[in-house]
C-alpha positions, 0 to 999 in steps of 0.5 A: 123499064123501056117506054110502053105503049099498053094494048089499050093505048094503041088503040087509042093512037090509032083511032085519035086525032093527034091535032087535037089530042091532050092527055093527063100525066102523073107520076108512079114508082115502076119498081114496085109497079112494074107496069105492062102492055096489058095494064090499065089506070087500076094497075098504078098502085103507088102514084103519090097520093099526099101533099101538092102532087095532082096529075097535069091534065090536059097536056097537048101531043104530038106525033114525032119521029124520035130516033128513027120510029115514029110516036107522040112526045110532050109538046111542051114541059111539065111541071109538078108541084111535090111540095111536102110529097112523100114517095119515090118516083122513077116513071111517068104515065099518061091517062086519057078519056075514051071508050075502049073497045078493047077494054069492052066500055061502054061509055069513056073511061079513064085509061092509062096509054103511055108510061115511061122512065124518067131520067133517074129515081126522085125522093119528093121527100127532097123535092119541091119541083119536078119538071118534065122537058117537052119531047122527053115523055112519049113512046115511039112505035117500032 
């Protein structure tokens, strides 16, 4: 899977302030996922729900030129807890609060905006940690 900016996610990038701009980021299995542009938070079925994993909130963002397009990356590492955690993981996603236009709200909800690969699938059966350096998860827009 190639970085995915969702339908809903752009518009948040437009309206957003990235200065100040913060997401939460999780974890999920995008081979059985298989997430799209179109998608949202209800569409994450296999996000790992048991032992010490909890979504990272409030990671700050920003914008970057990555190879040439411009988009927003991690400012800085994230570090999950997977002790006695169960699924496979191979991608990442991040989940900001607002009221989508788009998703016809009329108050702020939870929304997914980016997802992405990791480096490699990761059993959490035999992992204790899992980091994600800064500047590796984030879209660029081409």
């Amino acid at each position: 899977m190639a970085q995915t900016l969702t339908d809903i996610g752009e518009e948040w990038l437009v309206k957003s302030d990235l200065s100040t701009a913060t997401v939460d980021v999780g974890l999920y299995n995008d081979s059985t996922d298989s997430l799209t542009d179109s998608d949202d938070v209800a569409n994450i079925t296999t996000e790992p729900g048991d032992g010490n994993y909890a979504r990272q909130t409030d990671v700050s963002i920003s914008a970057n030129n990555i190879s040439g397009d411009w988009g927003v990356v991690t400012d800085r590492k994230v570090t999950f807890d997977l002790q006695n955690t169960t699924p496979e993981v191979d991608a990442y996603f991040f989940v900001v609060s607002f009221q989508s236009e788009t998703a016809g709200d009329s108050n702020a909800q939870d929304h997914l905006v980016v997802a992405g690969s990791l480096s490699q699938t990761y059993d959490l059966n035999s992992v204790d940690t899992l980091e994600v350096s800064a500047g590796t998860a984030g879209v660029s827009v081409d």
